[in-house]
C-alpha positions in Angstrom: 86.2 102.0 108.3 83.3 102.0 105.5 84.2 104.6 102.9 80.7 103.8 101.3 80.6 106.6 98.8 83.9 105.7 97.7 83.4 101.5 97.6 80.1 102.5 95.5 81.5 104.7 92.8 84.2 101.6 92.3 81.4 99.4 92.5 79.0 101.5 90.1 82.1 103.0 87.5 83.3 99.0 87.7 80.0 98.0 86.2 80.2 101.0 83.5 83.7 99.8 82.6 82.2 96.1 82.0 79.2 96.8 80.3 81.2 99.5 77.7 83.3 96.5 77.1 86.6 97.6 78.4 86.8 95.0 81.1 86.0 91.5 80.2 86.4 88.4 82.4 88.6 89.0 85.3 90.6 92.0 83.7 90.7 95.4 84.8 91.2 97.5 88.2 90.3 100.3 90.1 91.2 102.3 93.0 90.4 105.3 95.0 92.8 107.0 97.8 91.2 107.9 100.8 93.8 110.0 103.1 96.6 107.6 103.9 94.6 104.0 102.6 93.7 103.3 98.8 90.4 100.9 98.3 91.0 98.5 95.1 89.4 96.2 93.6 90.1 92.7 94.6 91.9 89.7 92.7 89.5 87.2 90.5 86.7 89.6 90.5 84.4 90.9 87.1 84.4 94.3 87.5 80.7 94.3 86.3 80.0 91.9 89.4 82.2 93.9 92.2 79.9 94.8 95.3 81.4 96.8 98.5 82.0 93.7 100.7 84.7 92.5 98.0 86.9 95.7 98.1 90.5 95.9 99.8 91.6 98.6 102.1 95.6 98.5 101.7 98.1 101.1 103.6 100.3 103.2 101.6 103.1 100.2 102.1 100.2 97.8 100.5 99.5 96.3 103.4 96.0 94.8 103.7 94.5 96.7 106.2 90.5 95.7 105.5 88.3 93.4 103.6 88.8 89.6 102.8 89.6 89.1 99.2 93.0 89.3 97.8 94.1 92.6 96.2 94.4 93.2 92.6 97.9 91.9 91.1 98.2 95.5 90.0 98.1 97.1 93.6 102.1 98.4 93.3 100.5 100.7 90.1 97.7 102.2 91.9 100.0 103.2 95.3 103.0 104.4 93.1 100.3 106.5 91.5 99.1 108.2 94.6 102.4 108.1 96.5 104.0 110.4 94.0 100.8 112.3 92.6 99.2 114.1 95.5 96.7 115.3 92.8 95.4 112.3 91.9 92.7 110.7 93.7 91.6 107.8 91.3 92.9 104.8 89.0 91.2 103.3 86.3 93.0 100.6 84.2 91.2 98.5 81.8 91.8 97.0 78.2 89.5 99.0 75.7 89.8 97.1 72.6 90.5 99.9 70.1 93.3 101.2 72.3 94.5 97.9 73.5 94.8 97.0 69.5 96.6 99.9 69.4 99.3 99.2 72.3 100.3 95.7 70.3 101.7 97.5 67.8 104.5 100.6 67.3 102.2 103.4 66.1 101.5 106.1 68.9 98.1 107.1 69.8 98.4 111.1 69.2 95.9 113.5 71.1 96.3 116.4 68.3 94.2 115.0 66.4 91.0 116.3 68.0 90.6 119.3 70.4 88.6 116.9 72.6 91.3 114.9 73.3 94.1 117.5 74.0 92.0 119.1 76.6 90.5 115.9 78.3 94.0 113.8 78.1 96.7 116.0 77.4 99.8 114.0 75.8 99.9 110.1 76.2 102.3 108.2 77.5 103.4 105.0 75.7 104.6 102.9 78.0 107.4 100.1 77.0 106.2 96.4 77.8 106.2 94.8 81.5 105.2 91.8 82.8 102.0 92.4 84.7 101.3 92.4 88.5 105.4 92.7 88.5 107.5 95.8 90.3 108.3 96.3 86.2 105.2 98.3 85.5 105.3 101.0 88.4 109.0 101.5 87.5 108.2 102.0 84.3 105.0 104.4 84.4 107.0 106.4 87.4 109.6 107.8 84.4 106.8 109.5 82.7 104.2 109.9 85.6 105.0 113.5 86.7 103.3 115.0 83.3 100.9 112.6 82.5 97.3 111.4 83.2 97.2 108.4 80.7 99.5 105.4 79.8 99.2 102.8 76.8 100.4 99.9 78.4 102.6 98.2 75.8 101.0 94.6 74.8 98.8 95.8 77.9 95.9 98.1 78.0 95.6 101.3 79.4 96.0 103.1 82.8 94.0 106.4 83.5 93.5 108.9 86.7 92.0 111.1 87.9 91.1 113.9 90.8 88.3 111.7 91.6 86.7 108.4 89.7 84.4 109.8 87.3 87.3 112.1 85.7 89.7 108.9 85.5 86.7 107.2 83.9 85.6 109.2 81.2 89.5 109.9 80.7 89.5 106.2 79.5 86.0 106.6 77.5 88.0 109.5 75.8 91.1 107.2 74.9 89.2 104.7 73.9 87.1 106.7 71.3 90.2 108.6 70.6 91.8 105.2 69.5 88.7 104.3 67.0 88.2 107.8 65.5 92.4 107.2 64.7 91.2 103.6 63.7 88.8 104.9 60.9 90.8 108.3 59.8 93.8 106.4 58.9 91.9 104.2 56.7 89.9 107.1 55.2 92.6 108.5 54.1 95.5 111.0 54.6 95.0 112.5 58.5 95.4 116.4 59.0 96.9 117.1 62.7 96.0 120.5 64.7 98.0 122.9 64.2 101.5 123.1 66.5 100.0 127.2 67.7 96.2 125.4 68.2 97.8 122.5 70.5 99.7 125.2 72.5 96.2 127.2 72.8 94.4 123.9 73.9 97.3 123.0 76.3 96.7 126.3 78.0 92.9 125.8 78.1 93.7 122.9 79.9 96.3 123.8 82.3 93.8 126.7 83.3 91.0 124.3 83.8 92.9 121.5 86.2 94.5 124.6 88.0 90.9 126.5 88.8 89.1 123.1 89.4 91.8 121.2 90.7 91.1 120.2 94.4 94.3 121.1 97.1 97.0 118.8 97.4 96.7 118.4 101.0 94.9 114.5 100.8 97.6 112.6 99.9 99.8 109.4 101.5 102.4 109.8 103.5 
């Protein structure tokens, strides 16, 4: 197996993710699903220093099936994801700092704020605290993982997809510039949200858009 298109946009969107500053040291994974297998990123690795030798083939059970590093801790996450979401074809979780920031404390992170954000994200889900690399997170992202695309990891970070990488990417751009436009505006002064008719308009938009463009759900594992 060589999925090379696939090991280079982790490789290249890893580097992206590193260089933005959402990743720093060791932190951060990705993962594509290709048919039954996902390729991750491995354990101990700088996503700004990943090349396609140090990617992981697992099986849907999360058996290691290819490459010679160790998975990431996070690997449950990324097959729950594409277990139960034949849609989805990419994970991209990362600790942005603005959004991160955000997830230490009990304010929400609201998409109707900006248009941008309610088409590209739809609603986030804020996701209680769990220890990391534990069966904890999965169990908790799978209560809200039906109708959402993005997750603020309590006292975490932040877990996007995607129908392929680049969407699960700039998903987490989005967030991330979501969470320092919030940043400012609250200390600006008083914040005026979108009207409740405008969100419902928006939300259409959207549902229109990832229905026409959407790719079947024939790929998926299992």
């Amino acid at each position: 197996m060589s999925y090379t298109s696939q090991k280079d946009e982790i490789v290249g969107f890893g580097r992206r993710l590193y260089e933005e500053g959402y990743a720093s040291g060791t932190g951060g994974n990705l993962s594509i699903r290709v048919k039954n297998k996902a390729l991750i990123t491995p354990s101990g690795y700088c996503l700004g220093c990943l090349d396609r030798g140090s990617l992981v083939v697992l099986s849907k059970q999360g058996d290691k099936v290819e490459g010679y590093a160790v998975p990431s801790s996070e690997y449950m996450m990324h097959l729950l994801v594409f277990n139960k979401r034949s849609d989805i074809r990419a994970c991209c979780h990362a600790h942005p700092p603005y959004a991160t920031a955000l997830s230490l404390t009990d304010q929400k992170l609201r998409c109707d704020i900006h248009p941008e954000a309610v088409l590209t994200l739809g609603e986030i889900a804020h996701i209680k605290y769990a220890p990391p690399g534990t069966e904890a997170v999965p169990n908790e992202i799978e209560k809200c993982l039906k109708n959402h695309d993005v997750f603020l990891l309590k006292n975490h970070g932040v877990l996007t997809l995607g129908r392929d990488m680049r969407e699960a990417y700039y998903r987490m751009e989005t967030v991330e510039h979501l969470a320092k436009i919030s940043y400012i505006a609250k200390r600006a002064g008083k914040i005026d949200f979108l009207e409740p008719s405008e969100i419902e308009r928006l939300k259409k938009i959207r549902s229109e858009y990832l229905g026409k463009t959407g790719d079947d759900k024939k790929d998926s594992i299992g």
